[in-house]
MDAnalysis code that builds the backbone (N, CA, C; Angstrom):
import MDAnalysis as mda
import numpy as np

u = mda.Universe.empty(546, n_residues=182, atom_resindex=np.repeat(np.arange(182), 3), trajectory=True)
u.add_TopologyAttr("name", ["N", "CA", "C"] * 182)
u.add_TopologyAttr("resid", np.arange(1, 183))
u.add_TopologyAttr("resname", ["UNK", "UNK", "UNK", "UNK", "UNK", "UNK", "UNK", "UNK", "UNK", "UNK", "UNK", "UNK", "UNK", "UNK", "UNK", "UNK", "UNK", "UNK", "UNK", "UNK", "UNK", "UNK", "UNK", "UNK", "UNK", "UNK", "UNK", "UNK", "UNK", "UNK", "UNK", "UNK", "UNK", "UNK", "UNK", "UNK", "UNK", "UNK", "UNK", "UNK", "UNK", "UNK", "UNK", "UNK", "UNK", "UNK", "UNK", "UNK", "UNK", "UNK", "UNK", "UNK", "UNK", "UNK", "UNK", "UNK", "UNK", "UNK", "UNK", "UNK", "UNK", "UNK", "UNK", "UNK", "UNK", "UNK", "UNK", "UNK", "UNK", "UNK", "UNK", "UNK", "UNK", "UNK", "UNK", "UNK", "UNK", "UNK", "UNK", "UNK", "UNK", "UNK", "UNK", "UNK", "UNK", "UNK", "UNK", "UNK", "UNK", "UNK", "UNK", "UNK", "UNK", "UNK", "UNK", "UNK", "UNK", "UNK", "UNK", "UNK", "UNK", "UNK", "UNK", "UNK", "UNK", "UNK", "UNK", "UNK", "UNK", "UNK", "UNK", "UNK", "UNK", "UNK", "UNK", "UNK", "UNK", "UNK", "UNK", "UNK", "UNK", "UNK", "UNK", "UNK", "UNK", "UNK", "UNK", "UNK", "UNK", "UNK", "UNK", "UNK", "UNK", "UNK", "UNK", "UNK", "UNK", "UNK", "UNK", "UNK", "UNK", "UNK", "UNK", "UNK", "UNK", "UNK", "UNK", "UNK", "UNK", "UNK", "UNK", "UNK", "UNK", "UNK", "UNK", "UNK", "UNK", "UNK", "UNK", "UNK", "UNK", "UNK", "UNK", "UNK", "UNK", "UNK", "UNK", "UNK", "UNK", "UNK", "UNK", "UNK", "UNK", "UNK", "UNK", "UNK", "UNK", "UNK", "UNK", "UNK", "UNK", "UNK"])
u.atoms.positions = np.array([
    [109.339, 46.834, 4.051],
    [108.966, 45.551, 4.618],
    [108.381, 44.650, 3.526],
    [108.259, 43.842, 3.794],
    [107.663, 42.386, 2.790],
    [106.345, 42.078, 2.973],
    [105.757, 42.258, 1.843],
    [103.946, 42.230, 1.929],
    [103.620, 40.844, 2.547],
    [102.934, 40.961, 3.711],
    [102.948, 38.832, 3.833],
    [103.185, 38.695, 5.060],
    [104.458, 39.461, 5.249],
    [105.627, 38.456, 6.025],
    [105.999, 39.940, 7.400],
    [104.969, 40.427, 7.651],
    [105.579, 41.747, 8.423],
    [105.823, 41.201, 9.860],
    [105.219, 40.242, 10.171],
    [104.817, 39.910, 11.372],
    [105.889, 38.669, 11.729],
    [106.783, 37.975, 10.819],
    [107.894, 37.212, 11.075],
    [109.030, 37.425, 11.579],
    [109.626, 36.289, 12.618],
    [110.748, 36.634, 12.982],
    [111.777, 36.629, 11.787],
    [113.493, 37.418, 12.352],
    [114.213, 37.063, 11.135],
    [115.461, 35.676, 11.928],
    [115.678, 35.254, 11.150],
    [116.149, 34.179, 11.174],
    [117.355, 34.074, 10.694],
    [118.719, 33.658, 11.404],
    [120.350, 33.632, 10.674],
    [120.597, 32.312, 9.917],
    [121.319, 32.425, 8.891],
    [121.907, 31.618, 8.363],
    [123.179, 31.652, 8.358],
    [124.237, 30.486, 8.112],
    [125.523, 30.787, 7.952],
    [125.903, 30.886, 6.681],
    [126.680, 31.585, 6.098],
    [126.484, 31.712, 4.282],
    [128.537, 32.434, 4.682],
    [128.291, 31.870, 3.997],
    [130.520, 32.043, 3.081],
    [129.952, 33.888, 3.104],
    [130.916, 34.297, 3.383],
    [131.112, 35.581, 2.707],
    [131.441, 36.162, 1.479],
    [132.138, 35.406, 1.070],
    [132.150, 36.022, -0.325],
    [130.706, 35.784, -1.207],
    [130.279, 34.802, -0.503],
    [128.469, 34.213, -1.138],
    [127.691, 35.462, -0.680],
    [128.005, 35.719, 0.537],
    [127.093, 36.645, 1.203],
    [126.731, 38.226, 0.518],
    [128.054, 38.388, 0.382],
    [128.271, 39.563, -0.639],
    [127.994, 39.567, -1.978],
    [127.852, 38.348, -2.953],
    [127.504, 38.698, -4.473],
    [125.495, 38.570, -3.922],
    [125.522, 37.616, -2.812],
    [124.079, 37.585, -2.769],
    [123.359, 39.047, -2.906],
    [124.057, 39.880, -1.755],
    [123.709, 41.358, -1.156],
    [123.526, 41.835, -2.551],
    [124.373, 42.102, -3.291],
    [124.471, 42.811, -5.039],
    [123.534, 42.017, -5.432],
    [122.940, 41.000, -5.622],
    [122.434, 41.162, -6.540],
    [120.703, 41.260, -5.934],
    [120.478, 41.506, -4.374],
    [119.111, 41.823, -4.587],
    [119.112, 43.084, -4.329],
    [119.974, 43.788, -4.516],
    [120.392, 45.537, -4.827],
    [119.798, 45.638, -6.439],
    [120.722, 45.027, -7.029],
    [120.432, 45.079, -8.548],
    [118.313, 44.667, -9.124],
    [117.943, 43.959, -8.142],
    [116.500, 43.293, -8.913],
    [115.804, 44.583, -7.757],
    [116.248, 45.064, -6.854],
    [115.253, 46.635, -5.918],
    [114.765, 45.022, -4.847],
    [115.182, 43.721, -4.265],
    [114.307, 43.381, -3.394],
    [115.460, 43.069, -2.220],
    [114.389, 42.902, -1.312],
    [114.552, 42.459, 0.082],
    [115.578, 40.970, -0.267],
    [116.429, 40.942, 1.189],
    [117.088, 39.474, 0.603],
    [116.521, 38.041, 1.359],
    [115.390, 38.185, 2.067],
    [114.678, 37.442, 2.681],
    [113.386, 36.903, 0.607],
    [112.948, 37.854, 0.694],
    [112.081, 37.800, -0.663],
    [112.553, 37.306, -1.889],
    [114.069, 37.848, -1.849],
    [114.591, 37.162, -3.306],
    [115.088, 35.795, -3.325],
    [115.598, 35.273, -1.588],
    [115.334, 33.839, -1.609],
    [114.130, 33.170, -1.674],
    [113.620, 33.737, -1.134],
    [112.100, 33.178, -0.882],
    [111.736, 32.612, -2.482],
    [112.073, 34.279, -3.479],
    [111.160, 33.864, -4.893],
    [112.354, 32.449, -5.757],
    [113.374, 32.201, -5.161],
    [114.633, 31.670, -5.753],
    [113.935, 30.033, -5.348],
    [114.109, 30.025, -4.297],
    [113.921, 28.419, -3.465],
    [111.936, 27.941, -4.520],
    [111.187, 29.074, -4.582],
    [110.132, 28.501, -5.540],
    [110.495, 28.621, -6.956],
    [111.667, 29.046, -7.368],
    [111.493, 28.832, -9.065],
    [112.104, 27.622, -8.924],
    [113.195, 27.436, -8.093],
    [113.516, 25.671, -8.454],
    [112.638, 24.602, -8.340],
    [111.779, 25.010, -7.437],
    [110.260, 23.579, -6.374],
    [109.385, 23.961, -7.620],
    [109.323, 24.893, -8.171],
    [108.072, 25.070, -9.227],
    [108.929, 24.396, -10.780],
    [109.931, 24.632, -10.923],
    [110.232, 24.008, -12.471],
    [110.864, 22.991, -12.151],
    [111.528, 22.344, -10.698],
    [111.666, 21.172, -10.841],
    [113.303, 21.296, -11.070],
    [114.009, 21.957, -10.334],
    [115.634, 22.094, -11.215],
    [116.339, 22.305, -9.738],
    [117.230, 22.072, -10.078],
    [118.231, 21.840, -8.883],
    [119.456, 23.050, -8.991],
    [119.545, 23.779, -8.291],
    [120.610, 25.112, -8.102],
    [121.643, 24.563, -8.871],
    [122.137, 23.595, -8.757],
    [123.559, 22.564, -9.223],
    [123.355, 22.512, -10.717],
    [122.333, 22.257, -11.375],
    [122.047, 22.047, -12.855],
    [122.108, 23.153, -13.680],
    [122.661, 22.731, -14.974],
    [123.278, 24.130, -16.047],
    [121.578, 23.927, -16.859],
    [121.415, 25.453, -17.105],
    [120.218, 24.917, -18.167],
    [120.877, 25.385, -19.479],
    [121.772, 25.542, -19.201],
    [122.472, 26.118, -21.085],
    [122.496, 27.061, -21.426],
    [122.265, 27.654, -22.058],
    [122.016, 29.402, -22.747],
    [121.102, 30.208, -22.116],
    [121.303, 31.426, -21.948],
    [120.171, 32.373, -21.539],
    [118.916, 31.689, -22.509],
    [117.638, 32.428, -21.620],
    [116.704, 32.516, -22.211],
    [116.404, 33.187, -23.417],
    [116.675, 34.075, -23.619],
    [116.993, 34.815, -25.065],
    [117.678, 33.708, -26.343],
    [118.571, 33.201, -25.154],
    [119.064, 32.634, -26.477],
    [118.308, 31.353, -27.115],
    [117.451, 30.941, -26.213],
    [116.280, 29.826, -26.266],
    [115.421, 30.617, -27.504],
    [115.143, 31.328, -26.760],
    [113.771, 31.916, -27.894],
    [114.104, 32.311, -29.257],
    [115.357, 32.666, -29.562],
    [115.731, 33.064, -30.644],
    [115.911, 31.442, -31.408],
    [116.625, 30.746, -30.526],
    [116.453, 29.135, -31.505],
    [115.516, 28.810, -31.528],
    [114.320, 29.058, -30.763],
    [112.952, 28.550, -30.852],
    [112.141, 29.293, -32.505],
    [112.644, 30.495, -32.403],
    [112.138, 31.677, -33.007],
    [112.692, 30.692, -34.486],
    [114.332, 30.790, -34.675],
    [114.452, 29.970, -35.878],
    [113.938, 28.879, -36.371],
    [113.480, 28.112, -35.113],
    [113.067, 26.401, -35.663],
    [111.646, 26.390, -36.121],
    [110.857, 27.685, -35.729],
    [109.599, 27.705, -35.897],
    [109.197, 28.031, -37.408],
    [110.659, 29.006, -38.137],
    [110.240, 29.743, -39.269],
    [110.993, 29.052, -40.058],
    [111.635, 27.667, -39.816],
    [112.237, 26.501, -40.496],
    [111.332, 25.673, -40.732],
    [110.443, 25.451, -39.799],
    [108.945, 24.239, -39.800],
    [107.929, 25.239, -41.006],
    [108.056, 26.348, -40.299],
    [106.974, 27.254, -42.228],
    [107.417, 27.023, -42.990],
    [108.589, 27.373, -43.054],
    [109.622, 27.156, -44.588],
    [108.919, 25.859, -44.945],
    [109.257, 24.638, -44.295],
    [108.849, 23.427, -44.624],
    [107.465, 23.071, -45.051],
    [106.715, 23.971, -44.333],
    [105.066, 23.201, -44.956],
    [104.591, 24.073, -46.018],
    [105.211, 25.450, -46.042],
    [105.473, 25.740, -47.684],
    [105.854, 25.532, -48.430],
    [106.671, 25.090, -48.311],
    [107.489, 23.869, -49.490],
    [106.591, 22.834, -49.852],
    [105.893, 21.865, -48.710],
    [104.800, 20.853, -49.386],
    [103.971, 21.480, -49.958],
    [103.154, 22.506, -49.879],
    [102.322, 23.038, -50.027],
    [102.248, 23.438, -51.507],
    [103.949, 23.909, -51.904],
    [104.241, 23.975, -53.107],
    [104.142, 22.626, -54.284],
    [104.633, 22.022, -53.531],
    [105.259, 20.719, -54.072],
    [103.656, 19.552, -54.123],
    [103.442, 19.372, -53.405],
    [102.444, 18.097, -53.158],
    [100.762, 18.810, -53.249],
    [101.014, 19.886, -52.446],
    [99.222, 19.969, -52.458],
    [98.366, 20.393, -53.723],
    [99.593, 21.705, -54.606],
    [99.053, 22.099, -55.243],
    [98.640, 21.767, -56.398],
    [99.589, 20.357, -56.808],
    [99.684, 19.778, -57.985],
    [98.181, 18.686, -57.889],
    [97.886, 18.146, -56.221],
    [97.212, 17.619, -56.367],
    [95.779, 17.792, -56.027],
    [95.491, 19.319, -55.888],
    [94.623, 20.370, -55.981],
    [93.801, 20.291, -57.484],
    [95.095, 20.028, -57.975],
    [94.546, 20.795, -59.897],
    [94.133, 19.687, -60.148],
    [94.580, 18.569, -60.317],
    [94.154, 17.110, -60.526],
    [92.719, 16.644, -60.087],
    [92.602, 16.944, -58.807],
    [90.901, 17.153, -57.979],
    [89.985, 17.344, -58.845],
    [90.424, 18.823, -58.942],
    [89.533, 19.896, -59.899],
    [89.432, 19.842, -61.184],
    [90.225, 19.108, -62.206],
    [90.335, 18.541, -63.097],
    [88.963, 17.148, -63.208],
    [89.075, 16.458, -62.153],
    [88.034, 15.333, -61.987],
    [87.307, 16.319, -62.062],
    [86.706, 17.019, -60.789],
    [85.400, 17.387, -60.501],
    [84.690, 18.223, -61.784],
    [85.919, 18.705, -62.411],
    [85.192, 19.546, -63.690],
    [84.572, 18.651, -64.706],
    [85.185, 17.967, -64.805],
    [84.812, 16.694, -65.733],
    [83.684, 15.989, -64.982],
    [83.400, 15.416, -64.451],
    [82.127, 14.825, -63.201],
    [80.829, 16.072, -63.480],
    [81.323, 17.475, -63.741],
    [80.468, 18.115, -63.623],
    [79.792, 18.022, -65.404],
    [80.715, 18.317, -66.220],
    [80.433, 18.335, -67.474],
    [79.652, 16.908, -68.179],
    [79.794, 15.983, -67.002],
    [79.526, 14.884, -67.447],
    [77.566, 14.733, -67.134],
    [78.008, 15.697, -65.726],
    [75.993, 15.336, -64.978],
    [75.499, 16.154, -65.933],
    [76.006, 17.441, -66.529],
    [75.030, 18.899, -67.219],
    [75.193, 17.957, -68.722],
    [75.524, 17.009, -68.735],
    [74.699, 16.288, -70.279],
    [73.887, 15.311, -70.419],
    [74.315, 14.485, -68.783],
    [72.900, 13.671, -68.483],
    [71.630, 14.036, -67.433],
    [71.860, 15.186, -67.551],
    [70.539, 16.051, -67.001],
    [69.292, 15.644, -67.487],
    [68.066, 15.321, -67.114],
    [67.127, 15.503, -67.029],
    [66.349, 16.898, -66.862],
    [65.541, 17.680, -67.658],
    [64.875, 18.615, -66.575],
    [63.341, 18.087, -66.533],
    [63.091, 18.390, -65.714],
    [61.599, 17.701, -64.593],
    [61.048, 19.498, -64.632],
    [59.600, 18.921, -65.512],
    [58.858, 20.212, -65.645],
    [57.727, 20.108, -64.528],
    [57.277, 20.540, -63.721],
    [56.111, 20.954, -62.175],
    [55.451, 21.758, -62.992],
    [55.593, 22.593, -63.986],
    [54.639, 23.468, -63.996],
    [54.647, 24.762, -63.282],
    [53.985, 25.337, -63.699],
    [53.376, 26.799, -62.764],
    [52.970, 26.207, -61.458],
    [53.613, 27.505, -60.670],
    [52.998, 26.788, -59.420],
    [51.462, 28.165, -59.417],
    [50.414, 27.672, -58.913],
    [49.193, 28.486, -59.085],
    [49.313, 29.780, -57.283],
    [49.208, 30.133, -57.445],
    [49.072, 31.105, -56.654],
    [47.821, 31.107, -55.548],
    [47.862, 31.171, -54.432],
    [46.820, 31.210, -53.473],
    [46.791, 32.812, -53.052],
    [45.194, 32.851, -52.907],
    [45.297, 34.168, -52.131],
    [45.042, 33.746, -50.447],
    [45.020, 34.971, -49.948],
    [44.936, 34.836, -48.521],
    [43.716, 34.346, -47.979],
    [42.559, 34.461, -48.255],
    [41.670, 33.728, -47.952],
    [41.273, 32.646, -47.870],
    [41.801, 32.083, -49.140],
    [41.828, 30.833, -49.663],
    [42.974, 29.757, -48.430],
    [43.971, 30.754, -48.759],
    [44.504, 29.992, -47.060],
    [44.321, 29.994, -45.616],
    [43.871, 30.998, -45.365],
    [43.399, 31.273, -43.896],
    [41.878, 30.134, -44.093],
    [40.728, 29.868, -45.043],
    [40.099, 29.049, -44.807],
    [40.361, 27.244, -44.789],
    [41.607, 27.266, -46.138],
    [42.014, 25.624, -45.626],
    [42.840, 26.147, -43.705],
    [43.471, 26.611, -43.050],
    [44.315, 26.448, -42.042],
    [42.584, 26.417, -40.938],
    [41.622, 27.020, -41.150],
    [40.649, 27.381, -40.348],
    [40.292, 25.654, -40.037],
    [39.536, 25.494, -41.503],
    [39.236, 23.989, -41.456],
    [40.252, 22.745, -41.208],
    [41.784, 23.116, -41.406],
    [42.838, 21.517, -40.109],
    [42.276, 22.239, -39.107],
    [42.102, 23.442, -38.584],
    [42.139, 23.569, -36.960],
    [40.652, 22.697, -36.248],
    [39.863, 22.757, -36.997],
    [38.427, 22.645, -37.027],
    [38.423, 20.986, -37.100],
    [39.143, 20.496, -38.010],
    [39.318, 18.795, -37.976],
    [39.650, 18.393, -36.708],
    [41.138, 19.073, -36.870],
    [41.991, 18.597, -35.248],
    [40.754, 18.923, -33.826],
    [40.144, 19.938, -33.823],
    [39.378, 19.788, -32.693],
    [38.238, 19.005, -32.745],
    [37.811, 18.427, -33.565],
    [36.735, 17.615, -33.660],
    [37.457, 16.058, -33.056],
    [38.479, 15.860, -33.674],
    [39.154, 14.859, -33.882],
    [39.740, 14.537, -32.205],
    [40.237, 16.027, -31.614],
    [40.201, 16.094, -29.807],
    [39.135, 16.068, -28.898],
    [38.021, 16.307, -29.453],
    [36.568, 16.271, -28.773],
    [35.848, 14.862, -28.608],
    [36.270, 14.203, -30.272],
    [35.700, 12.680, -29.901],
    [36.584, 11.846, -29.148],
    [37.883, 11.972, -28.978],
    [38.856, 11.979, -28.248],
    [38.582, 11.640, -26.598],
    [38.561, 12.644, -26.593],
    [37.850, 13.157, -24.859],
    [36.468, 12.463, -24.981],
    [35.606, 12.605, -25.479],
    [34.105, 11.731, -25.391],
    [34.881, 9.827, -25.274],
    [35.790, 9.479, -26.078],
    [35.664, 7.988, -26.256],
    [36.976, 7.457, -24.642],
    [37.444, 8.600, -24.302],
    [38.208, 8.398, -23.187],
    [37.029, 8.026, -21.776],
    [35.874, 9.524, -21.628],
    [34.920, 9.214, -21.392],
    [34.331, 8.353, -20.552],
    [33.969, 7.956, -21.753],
    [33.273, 6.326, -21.877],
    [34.198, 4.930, -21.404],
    [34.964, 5.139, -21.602],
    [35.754, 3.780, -21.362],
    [35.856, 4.440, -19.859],
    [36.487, 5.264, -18.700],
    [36.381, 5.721, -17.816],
    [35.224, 4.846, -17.064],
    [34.106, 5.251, -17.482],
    [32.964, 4.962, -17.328],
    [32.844, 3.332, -17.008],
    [33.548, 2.708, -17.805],
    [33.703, 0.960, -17.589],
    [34.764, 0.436, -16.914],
    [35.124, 1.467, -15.767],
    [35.944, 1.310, -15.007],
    [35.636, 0.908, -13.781],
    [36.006, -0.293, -12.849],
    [35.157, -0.316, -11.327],
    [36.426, -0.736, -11.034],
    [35.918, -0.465, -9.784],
    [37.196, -0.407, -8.518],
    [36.705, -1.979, -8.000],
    [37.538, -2.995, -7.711],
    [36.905, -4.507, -6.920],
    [38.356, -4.394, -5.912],
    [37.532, -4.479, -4.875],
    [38.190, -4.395, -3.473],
    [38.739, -6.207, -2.987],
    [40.075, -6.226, -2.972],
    [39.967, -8.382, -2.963],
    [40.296, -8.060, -1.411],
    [40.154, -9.385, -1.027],
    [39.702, -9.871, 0.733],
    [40.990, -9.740, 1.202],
    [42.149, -10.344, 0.769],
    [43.693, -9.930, 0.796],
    [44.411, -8.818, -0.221],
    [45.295, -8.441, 0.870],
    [45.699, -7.279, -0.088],
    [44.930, -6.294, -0.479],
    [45.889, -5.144, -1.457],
    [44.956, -3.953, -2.004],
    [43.935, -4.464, -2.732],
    [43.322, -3.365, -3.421],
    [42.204, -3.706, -4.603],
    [42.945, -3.531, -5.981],
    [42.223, -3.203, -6.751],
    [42.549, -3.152, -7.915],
    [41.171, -2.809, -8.985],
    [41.810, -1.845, -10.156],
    [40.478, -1.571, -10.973],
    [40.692, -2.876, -12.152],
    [38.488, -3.158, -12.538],
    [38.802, -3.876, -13.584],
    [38.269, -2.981, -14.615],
    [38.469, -3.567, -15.901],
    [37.850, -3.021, -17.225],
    [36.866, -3.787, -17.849],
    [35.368, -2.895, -17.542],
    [34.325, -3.969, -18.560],
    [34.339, -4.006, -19.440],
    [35.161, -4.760, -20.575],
    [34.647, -4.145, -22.170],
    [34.788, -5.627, -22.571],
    [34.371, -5.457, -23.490],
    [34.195, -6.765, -24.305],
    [35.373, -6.964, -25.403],
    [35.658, -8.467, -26.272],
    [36.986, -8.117, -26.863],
    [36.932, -7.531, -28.059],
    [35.653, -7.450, -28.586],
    [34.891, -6.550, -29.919],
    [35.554, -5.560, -29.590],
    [34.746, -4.801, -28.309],
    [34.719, -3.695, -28.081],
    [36.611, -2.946, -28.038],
    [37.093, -3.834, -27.662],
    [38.298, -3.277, -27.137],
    [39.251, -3.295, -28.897],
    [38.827, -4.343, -29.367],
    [39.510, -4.229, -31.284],
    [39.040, -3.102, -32.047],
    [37.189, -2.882, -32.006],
    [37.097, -1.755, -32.495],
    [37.841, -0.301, -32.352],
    [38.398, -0.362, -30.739],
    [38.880, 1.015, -29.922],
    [40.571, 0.833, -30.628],
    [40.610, -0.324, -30.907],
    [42.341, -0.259, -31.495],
    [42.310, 0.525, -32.560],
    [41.227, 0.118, -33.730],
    [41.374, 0.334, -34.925],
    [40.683, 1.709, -34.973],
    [40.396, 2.368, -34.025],
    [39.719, 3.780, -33.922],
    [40.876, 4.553, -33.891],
    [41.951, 4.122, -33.093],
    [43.175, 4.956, -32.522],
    [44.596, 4.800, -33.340],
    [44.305, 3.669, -34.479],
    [45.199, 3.648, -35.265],
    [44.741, 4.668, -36.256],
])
Protein backbone atom coordinates (compact mmCIF):
# COMPACT_ATOMS: atom_id res chain seq x y z
CA UNK A 1 0.00 0.00 0.00
CA UNK A 2 1.08 3.71 -0.29
CA UNK A 3 2.27 5.48 2.88
CA UNK A 4 -0.32 8.55 2.97
CA UNK A 5 -2.82 7.41 0.83
CA UNK A 6 -4.27 3.99 2.51
CA UNK A 7 -7.49 5.36 3.14
CA UNK A 8 -8.23 6.64 -0.68
CA UNK A 9 -10.52 5.67 -3.12
CA UNK A 10 -9.01 4.30 -6.50
CA UNK A 11 -10.01 6.13 -9.28
CA UNK A 12 -10.12 5.08 -13.42
CA UNK A 13 -8.59 6.74 -16.01
CA UNK A 14 -8.81 6.16 -19.69
CA UNK A 15 -5.15 5.68 -20.97
CA UNK A 16 -4.35 4.04 -24.78
CA UNK A 17 -3.14 0.70 -24.15
CA UNK A 18 -0.23 0.50 -25.54
CA UNK A 19 0.48 3.72 -22.98
CA UNK A 20 -0.99 1.61 -20.40
CA UNK A 21 1.40 -1.11 -20.81
CA UNK A 22 4.95 0.73 -21.17
CA UNK A 23 3.39 2.73 -18.10
CA UNK A 24 2.86 -0.84 -16.11
CA UNK A 25 6.88 -1.68 -17.06
CA UNK A 26 8.12 0.89 -16.08
CA UNK A 27 6.77 1.21 -12.42
CA UNK A 28 7.82 -2.58 -12.33
CA UNK A 29 11.27 -1.45 -13.26
CA UNK A 30 11.59 1.76 -10.37
CA UNK A 31 9.71 -1.35 -7.46
CA UNK A 32 6.55 1.45 -7.24
CA UNK A 33 2.95 1.50 -7.10
CA UNK A 34 1.41 3.09 -10.37
CA UNK A 35 -0.85 5.45 -8.47
CA UNK A 36 2.73 6.80 -6.63
CA UNK A 37 4.83 6.91 -9.68
CA UNK A 38 2.27 9.28 -11.19
CA UNK A 39 1.75 10.99 -8.32
CA UNK A 40 5.88 11.53 -8.02
CA UNK A 41 5.76 12.32 -12.14
CA UNK A 42 2.81 15.07 -12.18
CA UNK A 43 5.23 16.88 -9.10
CA UNK A 44 8.55 16.75 -10.93
CA UNK A 45 6.93 18.68 -13.77
CA UNK A 46 4.75 21.42 -11.12
CA UNK A 47 8.11 21.50 -9.16
CA UNK A 48 10.72 22.25 -12.15
CA UNK A 49 8.26 23.92 -14.14
CA UNK A 50 8.43 21.62 -17.52
CA UNK A 51 5.84 20.37 -19.52
CA UNK A 52 5.68 16.35 -20.39
CA UNK A 53 5.78 17.71 -24.20
CA UNK A 54 9.30 19.48 -23.72
CA UNK A 55 12.76 17.76 -24.75
CA UNK A 56 15.33 18.66 -22.09
CA UNK A 57 18.20 17.28 -24.31
CA UNK A 58 20.69 14.83 -23.06
CA UNK A 59 20.50 12.64 -20.09
CA UNK A 60 21.56 14.00 -17.00
CA UNK A 61 24.86 12.38 -17.02
CA UNK A 62 25.43 13.81 -19.96
CA UNK A 63 24.80 17.38 -18.37
CA UNK A 64 27.18 16.80 -15.66
CA UNK A 65 29.90 15.55 -17.59
CA UNK A 66 29.64 18.97 -19.81
CA UNK A 67 29.24 20.73 -16.68
CA UNK A 68 32.20 18.66 -15.26
CA UNK A 69 34.27 19.86 -18.55
CA UNK A 70 33.29 23.57 -18.50
CA UNK A 71 34.23 23.79 -14.92
CA UNK A 72 37.92 22.38 -15.45
CA UNK A 73 38.05 24.76 -18.67
CA UNK A 74 37.15 27.94 -16.32
CA UNK A 75 40.48 26.47 -13.93
CA UNK A 76 42.43 25.99 -16.86
CA UNK A 77 41.59 29.66 -17.47
CA UNK A 78 42.26 31.40 -14.16
CA UNK A 79 45.49 29.50 -14.18
CA UNK A 80 46.52 30.75 -17.04
CA UNK A 81 45.94 34.49 -15.62
CA UNK A 82 47.38 33.62 -12.71
CA UNK A 83 50.37 32.63 -14.75
CA UNK A 84 50.35 35.36 -17.02
CA UNK A 85 49.10 38.63 -15.19
CA UNK A 86 49.26 38.07 -11.44
CA UNK A 87 52.51 36.77 -11.09
CA UNK A 88 54.47 39.15 -13.03
CA UNK A 89 52.63 41.74 -11.21
CA UNK A 90 53.25 40.19 -7.80
CA UNK A 91 57.13 40.62 -8.35
CA UNK A 92 56.82 44.21 -9.42
CA UNK A 93 54.74 44.93 -5.93
CA UNK A 94 57.44 43.38 -4.09
CA UNK A 95 60.08 44.92 -5.93
CA UNK A 96 58.44 48.48 -4.74
CA UNK A 97 57.82 47.37 -1.31
CA UNK A 98 61.47 46.14 -1.00
CA UNK A 99 62.73 49.25 -2.06
CA UNK A 100 60.11 51.48 0.24
CA UNK A 101 61.55 49.25 2.83
CA UNK A 102 65.30 49.83 2.18
CA UNK A 103 64.49 53.28 1.79
CA UNK A 104 62.62 53.76 5.67
CA UNK A 105 65.79 51.38 7.37
CA UNK A 106 68.09 54.46 6.14
CA UNK A 107 65.89 57.16 7.22
CA UNK A 108 65.34 55.65 10.51
CA UNK A 109 65.59 57.48 13.43
CA UNK A 110 66.21 55.47 16.68
CA UNK A 111 64.42 57.18 19.75
CA UNK A 112 66.38 56.19 22.93
CA UNK A 113 63.54 55.91 26.39
CA UNK A 114 66.09 54.59 28.26
CA UNK A 115 65.91 51.84 30.84
CA UNK A 116 62.73 51.34 31.84
CA UNK A 117 63.26 51.23 35.99
CA UNK A 118 61.62 48.44 37.51
CA UNK A 119 58.84 48.60 40.23
CA UNK A 120 58.48 46.27 42.94
CA UNK A 121 55.22 45.09 44.22
CA UNK A 122 54.75 47.25 46.93
CA UNK A 123 55.62 50.13 45.42
CA UNK A 124 52.62 49.33 43.19
CA UNK A 125 50.03 47.99 45.28
CA UNK A 126 50.69 51.45 47.34
CA UNK A 127 50.39 53.95 44.21
CA UNK A 128 46.91 51.60 43.11
CA UNK A 129 45.92 51.86 47.13
CA UNK A 130 46.26 55.68 47.00
CA UNK A 131 43.94 56.23 43.10
CA UNK A 132 41.52 54.04 45.09
CA UNK A 133 41.75 56.33 48.15
CA UNK A 134 41.57 59.63 45.79
CA UNK A 135 38.61 58.23 43.81
CA UNK A 136 36.75 57.68 47.13
CA UNK A 137 37.41 60.85 48.59
CA UNK A 138 36.65 62.43 45.36
CA UNK A 139 32.94 60.11 45.64
CA UNK A 140 32.39 61.16 49.23
CA UNK A 141 32.64 64.95 48.54
CA UNK A 142 30.53 64.03 45.73
CA UNK A 143 27.69 62.69 47.74
CA UNK A 144 28.24 65.54 50.55
CA UNK A 145 27.93 68.47 47.64
CA UNK A 146 24.82 66.50 46.06
CA UNK A 147 23.66 66.70 49.71
CA UNK A 148 23.56 70.03 50.10
CA UNK A 149 22.14 71.25 47.04
CA UNK A 150 19.17 68.56 47.85
CA UNK A 151 18.88 70.48 50.81
CA UNK A 152 18.02 73.84 48.67
CA UNK A 153 15.38 72.15 47.25
CA UNK A 154 11.52 73.19 48.13
CA UNK A 155 8.58 71.92 46.79
CA UNK A 156 6.02 75.41 45.93
CA UNK A 157 2.60 74.13 45.47
CA UNK A 158 0.89 76.92 42.54
CA UNK A 159 -3.02 77.63 42.99
CA UNK A 160 -3.53 76.12 39.33
CA UNK A 161 -2.21 73.12 38.26
CA UNK A 162 0.56 70.80 39.73
CA UNK A 163 3.42 72.16 41.82
CA UNK A 164 6.71 72.18 41.05
CA UNK A 165 10.27 72.17 42.89
CA UNK A 166 12.37 75.42 43.09
CA UNK A 167 16.19 75.74 43.54
CA UNK A 168 17.61 78.23 46.16
CA UNK A 169 21.00 78.97 45.09
CA UNK A 170 22.42 81.93 44.16
CA UNK A 171 24.22 82.56 40.62
CA UNK A 172 27.79 82.57 42.48
CA UNK A 173 26.78 79.70 44.01
CA UNK A 174 25.59 77.75 41.07
CA UNK A 175 29.20 78.95 38.81
CA UNK A 176 31.26 77.90 41.65
CA UNK A 177 29.31 74.21 41.51
CA UNK A 178 30.11 74.31 37.58
CA UNK A 179 33.66 74.83 37.99
CA UNK A 180 33.77 72.18 40.92
CA UNK A 181 32.35 69.50 38.45
CA UNK A 182 34.43 70.43 35.60
Amino acid sequence: MDKGYEKEKFESLSIKTSVAKRFRNYCRAISKSQSMTLYHMVNFFESNGVSPEDHLGDTISTLKGQIIKRSNAVIAIIKNIEKIHHKPTTAILQSLFEETASIEKESETIFDFGTPTLVTENEELTYYKNAYYKTQETHNQMKRDTKELLKKVKYVKNNFGIGHYRWNITKEALEALKQKLD
